[in-house]
C-alpha positions in Angstrom: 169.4 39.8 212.9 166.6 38.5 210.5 166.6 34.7 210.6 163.5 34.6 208.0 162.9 34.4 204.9 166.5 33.5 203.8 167.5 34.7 200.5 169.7 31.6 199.5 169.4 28.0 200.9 171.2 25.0 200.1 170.0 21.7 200.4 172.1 18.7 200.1 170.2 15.4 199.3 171.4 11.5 198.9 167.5 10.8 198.0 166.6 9.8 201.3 163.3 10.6 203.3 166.0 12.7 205.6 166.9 14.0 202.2 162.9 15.4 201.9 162.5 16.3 205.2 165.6 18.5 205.0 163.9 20.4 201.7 160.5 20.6 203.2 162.2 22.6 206.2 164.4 24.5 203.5 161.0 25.8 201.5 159.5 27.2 204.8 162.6 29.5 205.1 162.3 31.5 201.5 159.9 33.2 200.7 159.9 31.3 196.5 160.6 28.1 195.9 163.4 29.6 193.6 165.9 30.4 196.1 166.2 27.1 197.5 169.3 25.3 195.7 169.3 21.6 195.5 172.7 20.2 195.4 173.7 16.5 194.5 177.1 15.0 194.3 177.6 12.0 192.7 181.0 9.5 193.4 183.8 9.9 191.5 184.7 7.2 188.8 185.3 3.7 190.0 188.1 1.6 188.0 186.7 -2.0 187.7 189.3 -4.4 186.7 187.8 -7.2 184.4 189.9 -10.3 183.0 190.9 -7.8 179.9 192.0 -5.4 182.2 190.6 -2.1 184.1 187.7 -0.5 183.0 186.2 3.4 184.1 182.4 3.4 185.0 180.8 5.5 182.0 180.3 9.2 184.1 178.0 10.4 181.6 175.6 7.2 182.3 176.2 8.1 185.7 175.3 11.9 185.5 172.2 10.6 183.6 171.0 8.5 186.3 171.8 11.3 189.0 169.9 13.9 186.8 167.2 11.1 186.6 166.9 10.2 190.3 167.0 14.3 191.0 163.8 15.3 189.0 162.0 12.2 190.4 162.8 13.5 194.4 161.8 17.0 193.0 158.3 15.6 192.3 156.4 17.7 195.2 154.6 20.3 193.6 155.9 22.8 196.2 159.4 22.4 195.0 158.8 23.3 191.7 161.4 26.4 190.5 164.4 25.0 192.8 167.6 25.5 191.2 169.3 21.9 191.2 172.7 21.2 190.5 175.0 18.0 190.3 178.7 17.7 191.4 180.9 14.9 191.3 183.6 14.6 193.9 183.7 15.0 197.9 180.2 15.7 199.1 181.4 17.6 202.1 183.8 20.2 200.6 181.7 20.5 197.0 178.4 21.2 199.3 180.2 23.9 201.5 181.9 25.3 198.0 178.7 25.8 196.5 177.6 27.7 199.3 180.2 29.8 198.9 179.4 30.1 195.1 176.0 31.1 195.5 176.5 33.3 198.4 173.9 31.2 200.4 172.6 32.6 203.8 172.2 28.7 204.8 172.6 25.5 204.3 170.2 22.8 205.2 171.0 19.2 205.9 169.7 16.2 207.5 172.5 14.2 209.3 171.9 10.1 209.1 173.2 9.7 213.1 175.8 7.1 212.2 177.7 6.0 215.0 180.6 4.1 215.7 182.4 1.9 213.2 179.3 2.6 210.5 180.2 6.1 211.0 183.9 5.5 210.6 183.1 3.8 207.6 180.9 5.6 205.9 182.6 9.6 207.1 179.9 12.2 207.8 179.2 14.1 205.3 177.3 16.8 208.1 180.2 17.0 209.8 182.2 17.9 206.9 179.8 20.5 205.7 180.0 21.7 209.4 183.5 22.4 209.0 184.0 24.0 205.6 180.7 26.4 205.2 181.2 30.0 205.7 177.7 30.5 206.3 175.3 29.0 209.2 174.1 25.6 208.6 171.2 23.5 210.3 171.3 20.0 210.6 168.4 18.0 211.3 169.0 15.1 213.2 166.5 11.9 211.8 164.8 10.6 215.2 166.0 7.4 216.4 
């Protein structure tokens, strides 16, 4: 089996310095910059309910400041060519459907460590991805 280069990689990010780690380790995989695939995905709508009633959250002012925040974590010269993409929805099934999409040979993702009731709180996205992918996935753990 060849583990390297890969010829598809996904990388999740949330914009963290996990988030950069995981795309550093993803560009040492390929062999171009162009088959790494950056994937974001963005909440669903919130409903807000005001004194005149409930209100949506705009999405397309939300898709513009996802797009925004994306090409300013895509600043590093060596990821320039990565194919980026933004979903909106659950970040562990849309991640591990993407992969699917795209065929990818891997999926790349740094995994926050939450435990105990900030993990029960906030899900694990990892542990999601871990679940649904049909391809092999590496998940850095952040030191502690």
């Amino acid at each position: 089996m060849n583990w390297l280069p890969k010829k598809t990689v996904v990388v999740p990010v949330d914009f963290s310095t996990a988030s950069a780690d995981a795309l550093k380790t993803a560009l040492l995989l390929v062999a171009n910059p162009e088959s790494v695939h950056v994937i974001y995905v963005t909440a669903p709508p919130i409903a807000f309910n005001y004194a005149e009633g409930w209100a949506l959250d705009d999405p397309s002012l939300r898709m513009k400041a996802a797009h925004e925040h994306l090409t300013k974590f895509l600043t590093n010269p060596n990821a320039a060519g990565v194919k980026t993409i933004i979903r909106e929805g659950d970040p562990g099934l849309l991640i591990a459907d993407y992969a699917d999409e795209v065929h990818a040979d891997l999926i790349v993702m740094p995994s926050h460590g939450y435990h105990g009731v900030k993990r029960l709180l906030l899900g694990s996205v990892a542990e999601r991805v871990l679940r649904h992918a049909n391809c092999p996935v590496l998940v850095l753990r952040q030191p502690e």
